[in-house]
C-alpha positions in Angstrom: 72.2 78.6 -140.6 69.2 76.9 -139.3 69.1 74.5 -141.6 72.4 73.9 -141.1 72.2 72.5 -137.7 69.4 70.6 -138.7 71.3 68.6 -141.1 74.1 68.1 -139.0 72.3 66.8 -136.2 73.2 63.4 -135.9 69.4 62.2 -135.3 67.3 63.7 -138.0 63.9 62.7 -135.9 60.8 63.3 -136.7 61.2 65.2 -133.2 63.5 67.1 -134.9 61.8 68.3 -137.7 58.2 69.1 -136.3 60.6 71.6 -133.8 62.9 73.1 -136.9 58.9 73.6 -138.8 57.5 75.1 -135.7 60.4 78.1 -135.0 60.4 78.8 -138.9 56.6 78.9 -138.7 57.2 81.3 -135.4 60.1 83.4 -137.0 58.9 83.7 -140.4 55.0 83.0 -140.8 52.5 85.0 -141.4 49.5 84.6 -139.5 45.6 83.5 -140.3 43.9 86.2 -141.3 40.9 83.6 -143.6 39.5 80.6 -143.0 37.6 79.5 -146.0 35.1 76.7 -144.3 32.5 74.3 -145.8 30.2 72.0 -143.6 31.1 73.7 -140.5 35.2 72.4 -141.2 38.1 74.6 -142.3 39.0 73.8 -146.2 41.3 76.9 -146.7 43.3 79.3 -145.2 44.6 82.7 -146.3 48.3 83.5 -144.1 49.3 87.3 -144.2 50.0 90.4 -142.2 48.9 93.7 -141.3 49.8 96.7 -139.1 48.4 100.0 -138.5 50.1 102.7 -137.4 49.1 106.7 -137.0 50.3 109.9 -138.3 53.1 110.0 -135.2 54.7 106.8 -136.2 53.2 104.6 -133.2 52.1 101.0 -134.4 48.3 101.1 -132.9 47.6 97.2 -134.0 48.9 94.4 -136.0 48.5 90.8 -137.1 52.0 88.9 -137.9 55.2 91.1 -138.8 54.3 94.4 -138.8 57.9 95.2 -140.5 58.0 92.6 -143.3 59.3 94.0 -146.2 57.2 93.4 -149.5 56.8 94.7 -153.4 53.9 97.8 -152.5 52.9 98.0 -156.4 49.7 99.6 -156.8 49.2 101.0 -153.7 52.0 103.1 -153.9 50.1 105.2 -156.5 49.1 108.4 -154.5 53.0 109.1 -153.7 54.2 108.7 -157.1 51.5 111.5 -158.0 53.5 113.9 -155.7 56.5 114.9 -158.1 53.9 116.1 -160.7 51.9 118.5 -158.2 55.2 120.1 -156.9 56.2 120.8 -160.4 53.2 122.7 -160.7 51.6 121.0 -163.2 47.9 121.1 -162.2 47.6 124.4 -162.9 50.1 124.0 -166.3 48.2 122.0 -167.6 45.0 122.7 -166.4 44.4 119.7 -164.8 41.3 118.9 -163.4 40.2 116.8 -159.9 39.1 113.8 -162.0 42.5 113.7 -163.9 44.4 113.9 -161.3 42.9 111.4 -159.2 43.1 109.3 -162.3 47.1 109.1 -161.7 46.6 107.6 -158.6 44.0 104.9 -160.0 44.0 101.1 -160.5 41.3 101.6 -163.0 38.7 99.0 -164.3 39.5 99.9 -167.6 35.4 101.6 -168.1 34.7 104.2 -170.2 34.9 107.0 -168.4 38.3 105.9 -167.4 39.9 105.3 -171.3 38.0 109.0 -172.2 39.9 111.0 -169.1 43.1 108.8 -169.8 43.3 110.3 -173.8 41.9 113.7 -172.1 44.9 113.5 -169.7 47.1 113.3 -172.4 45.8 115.2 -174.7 46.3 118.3 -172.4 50.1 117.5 -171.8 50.4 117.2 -176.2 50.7 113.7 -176.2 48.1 110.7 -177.4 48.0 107.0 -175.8 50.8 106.1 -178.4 52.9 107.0 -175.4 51.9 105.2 -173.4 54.3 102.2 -172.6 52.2 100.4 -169.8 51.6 97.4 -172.6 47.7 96.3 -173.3 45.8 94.6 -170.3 42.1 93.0 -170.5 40.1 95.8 -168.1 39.5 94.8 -164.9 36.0 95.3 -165.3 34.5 92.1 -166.7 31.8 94.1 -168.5 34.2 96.4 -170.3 36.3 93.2 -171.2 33.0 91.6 -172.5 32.4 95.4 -174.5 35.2 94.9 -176.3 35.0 91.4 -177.2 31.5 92.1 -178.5 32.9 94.9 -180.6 35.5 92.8 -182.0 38.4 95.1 -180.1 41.3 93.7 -178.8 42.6 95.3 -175.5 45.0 98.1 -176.1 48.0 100.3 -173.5 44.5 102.5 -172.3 42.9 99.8 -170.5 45.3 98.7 -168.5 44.9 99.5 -164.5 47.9 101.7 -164.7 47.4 103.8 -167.9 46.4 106.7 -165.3 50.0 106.6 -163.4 51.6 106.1 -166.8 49.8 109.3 -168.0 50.9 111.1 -165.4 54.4 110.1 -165.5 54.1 111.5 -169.0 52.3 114.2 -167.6 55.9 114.5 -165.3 58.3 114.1 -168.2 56.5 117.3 -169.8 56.1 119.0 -166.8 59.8 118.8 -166.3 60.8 119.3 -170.5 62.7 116.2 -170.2 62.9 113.7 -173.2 59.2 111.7 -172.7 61.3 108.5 -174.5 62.4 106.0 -171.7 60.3 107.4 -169.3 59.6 103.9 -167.5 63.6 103.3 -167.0 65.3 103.6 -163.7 67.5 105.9 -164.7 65.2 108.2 -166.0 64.7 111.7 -164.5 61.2 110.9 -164.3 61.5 107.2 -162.1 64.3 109.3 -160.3 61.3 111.4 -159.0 59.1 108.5 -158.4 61.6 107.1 -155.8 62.7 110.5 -153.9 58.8 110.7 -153.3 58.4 107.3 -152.2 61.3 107.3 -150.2 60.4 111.0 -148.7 56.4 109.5 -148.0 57.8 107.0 -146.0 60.3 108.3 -143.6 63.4 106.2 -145.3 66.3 107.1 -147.7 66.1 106.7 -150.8 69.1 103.8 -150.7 66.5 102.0 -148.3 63.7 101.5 -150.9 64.9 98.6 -152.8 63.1 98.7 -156.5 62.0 95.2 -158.5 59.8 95.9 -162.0 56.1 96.4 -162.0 54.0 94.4 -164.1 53.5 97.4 -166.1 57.0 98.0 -166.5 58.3 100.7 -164.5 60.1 100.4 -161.1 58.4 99.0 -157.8 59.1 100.1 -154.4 60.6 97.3 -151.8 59.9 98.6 -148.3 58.3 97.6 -144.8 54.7 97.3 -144.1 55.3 99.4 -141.4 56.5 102.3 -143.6 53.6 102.0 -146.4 51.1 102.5 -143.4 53.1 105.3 -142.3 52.9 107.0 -145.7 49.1 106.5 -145.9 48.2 107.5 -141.8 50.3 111.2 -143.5 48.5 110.9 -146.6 45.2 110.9 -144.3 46.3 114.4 -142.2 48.7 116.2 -144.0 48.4 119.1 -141.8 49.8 116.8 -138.9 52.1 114.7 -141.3 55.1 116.6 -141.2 55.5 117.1 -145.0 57.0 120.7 -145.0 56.6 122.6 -148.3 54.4 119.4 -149.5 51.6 119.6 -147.3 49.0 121.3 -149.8 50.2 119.0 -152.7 49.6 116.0 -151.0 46.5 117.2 -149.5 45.7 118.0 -153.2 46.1 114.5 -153.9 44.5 112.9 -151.2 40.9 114.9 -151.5 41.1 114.1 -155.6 41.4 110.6 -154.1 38.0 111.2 -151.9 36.4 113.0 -154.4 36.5 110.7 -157.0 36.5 107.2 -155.8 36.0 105.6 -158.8 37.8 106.7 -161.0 41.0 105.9 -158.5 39.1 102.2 -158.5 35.8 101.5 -160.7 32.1 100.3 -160.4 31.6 97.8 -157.5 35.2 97.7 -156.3 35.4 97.2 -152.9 38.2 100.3 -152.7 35.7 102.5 -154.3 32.7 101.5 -152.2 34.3 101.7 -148.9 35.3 105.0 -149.8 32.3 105.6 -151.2 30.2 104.1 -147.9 32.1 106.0 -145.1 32.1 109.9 -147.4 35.6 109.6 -147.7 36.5 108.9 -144.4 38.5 106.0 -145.3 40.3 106.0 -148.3 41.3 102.4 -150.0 43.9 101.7 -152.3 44.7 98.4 -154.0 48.1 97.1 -155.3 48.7 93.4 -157.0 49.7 90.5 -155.0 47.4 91.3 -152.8 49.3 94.4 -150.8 46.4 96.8 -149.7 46.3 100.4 -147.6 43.8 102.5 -146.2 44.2 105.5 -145.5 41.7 106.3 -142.2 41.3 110.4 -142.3 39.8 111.0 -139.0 41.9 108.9 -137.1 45.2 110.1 -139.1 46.0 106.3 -139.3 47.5 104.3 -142.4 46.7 100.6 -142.7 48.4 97.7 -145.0 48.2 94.2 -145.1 49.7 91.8 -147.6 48.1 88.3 -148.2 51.3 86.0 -148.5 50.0 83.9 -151.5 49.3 86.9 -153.5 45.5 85.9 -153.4 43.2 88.5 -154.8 39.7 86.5 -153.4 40.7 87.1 -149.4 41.1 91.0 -150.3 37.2 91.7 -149.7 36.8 89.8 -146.2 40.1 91.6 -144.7 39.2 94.5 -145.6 35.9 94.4 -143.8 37.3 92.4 -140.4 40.3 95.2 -140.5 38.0 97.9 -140.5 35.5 95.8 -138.3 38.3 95.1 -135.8 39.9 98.7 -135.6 35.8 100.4 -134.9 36.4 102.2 -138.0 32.7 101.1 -139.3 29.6 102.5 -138.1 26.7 99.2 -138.0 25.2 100.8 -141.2 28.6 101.0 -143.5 29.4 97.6 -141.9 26.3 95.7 -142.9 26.1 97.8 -146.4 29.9 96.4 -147.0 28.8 92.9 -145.7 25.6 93.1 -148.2 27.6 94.1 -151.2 30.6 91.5 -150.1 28.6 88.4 -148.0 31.3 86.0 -146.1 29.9 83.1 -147.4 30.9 80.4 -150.4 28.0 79.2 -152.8 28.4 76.2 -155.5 27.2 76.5 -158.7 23.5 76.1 -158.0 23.4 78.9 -155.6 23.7 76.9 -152.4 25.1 78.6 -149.8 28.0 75.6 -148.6 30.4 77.3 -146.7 31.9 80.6 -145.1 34.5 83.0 -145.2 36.0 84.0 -141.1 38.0 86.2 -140.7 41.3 84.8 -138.4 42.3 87.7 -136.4 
């Protein structure tokens, strides 16, 4: 409609326009959250959004629209977990911590991660030939390199979400439902998925629109504001309001402390932040750059999206989201800053330019 009555002004100024930009911008825009800088003068820019909101529902701070809708992918993990706890299936099939925070992983695609992933399955009488996730190069460059050097071609276990896809499997047995399909819609499996997603973050179920993962099963459309809500529960469950979920989710979210890298891998900055703060903070990846922490003595959940879909400005946001919120003691601050410096080398080494943060 706007662009409407832009067209059919009858002077089509330059006036005009720079206004018509500047309300989109306004209306629609995220905001800076990265300015990528070399000699001293802004050369990039990262736009996105983030909101943080606690265990009650109350926004506590945000940067740009705090309920823009968005794909949550990976992040959304943890909830999709849930359906295979209620059914009782830890203590089925005898699953261990490890295993079960493997379901809620993004996984590098390491050893240790392809061993419990054929484990997992193994329990639940099923091998990786189940597994319909389709092969992925390991996000870990040095397991990518190991396979190369072995001659290997990547296979369905390395990729990041083998672990959800095991335990959807894991579901489908659980439940004695036909494991065939399992990545459909319409199966009973992905009709669990949804109901948990949708009951994690306070909407109904016809209010979580779904697109397809890159892994091929169904992806949750929802607001921001909603995946923070989810995570700030997932952070106090006792105060979270689940009902007859509490200990399951609790269940998940201390497999999720425990065992930080298995739900990410070695040098991750979701692992290490988990890892830095003793699983105080809890951080959980998704593609296209959607991200959510989960901040356990605060009982808050926090998610930003980085509108170009840029994986590079994940690291720095992190650190100036938990910077800006006081969620860092000086210590874990300068050990992420250490592991994760703000600043841009060439390929001599030179330091030539720096990454700020915008908000």
């Amino acid at each position: 409609q706007m662009m409407s009555k832009v067209n059919n002004m009858k002077i089509f100024s330059p006036r005009y326009y720079l206004l018509f930009i500047n309300v989109v911008r306004v209306v629609y825009m995220a905001e800076i959250l990265l300015n990528y800088t070399r000699a001293g003068k802004v050369e990039s820019v990262h736009y996105g959004d983030f909101v943080v909101v606690d265990v009650n529902g109350k926004i506590i701070d945000s940067v740009g629209e705090p309920h823009k809708k968005m794909f949550w992918r990976s992040a959304a993990k943890p909830f999709q977990a849930l359906p295979f706890v209620k059914e009782g299936g830890v203590e089925r099939f005898n699953i261990t911590q490890e295993e079960l925070a493997l379901m809620t992983s993004s996984h590098s695609g390491e050893e240790f991660h392809v061993k419990l992933v054929n484990e997992l399955l193994e329990k639940v009488d099923l091998d990786v030939s189940a597994l319909d996730c389709g092969p992925a190069t390991p996000m870990s460059s040095k397991a990518a390199k190991a396979l190369t050097a072995q001659g290997l071609r990547p296979e369905a276990v390395h990729n990041a979400c083998s672990g959800k896809h095991s335990g959807m499997l894991a579901l489908a047995q659980a439940m004695m439902v036909e494991v065939e399909g399992y990545t459909k819609p319409d199966h009973k499996v992905q009709q669990k998925m949804i109901e948990a997603v949708a009951k994690s973050t306070n909407l109904a179920v016809n209010e979580v629109e779904i697109g397809i993962d890159g892994c091929g099963v169904p992806v949750f459309y929802l607001p921001l504001y909603n995946m923070s809500l989810a995570y700030a529960r997932l952070a106090q469950p006792e105060a979270g309001q689940w009902g007859e979920d509490e200990q399951d989710i609790k269940t998940i979210r201390d497999a999720m402390i425990a065992h930080p890298l298995i739900v990410s891998g070695t040098g991750r900055i979701d692992s290490l932040v988990t890892q830095i703060t003793k699983g105080r903070i809890i951080a959980k990846i998704g593609a296209e750059a959607v991200y959510c922490l989960a901040a356990v003595d605060k009982g808050w959940g926090i998610t930003f999206k980085i509108q170009d879909g840029s994986f590079r400005a994940i690291n720095q946001v992190v650190i100036g989201i938990l910077k800006r919120l006081n969620l860092l003691t000086a210590e874990e601050y300068a050990q992420l800053v250490e592991k994760f410096p703000p600043i841009l080398k060439n390929h001599r080494g030179d330091v030539i330019g720096t990454i700020e943060v915008g908000f």
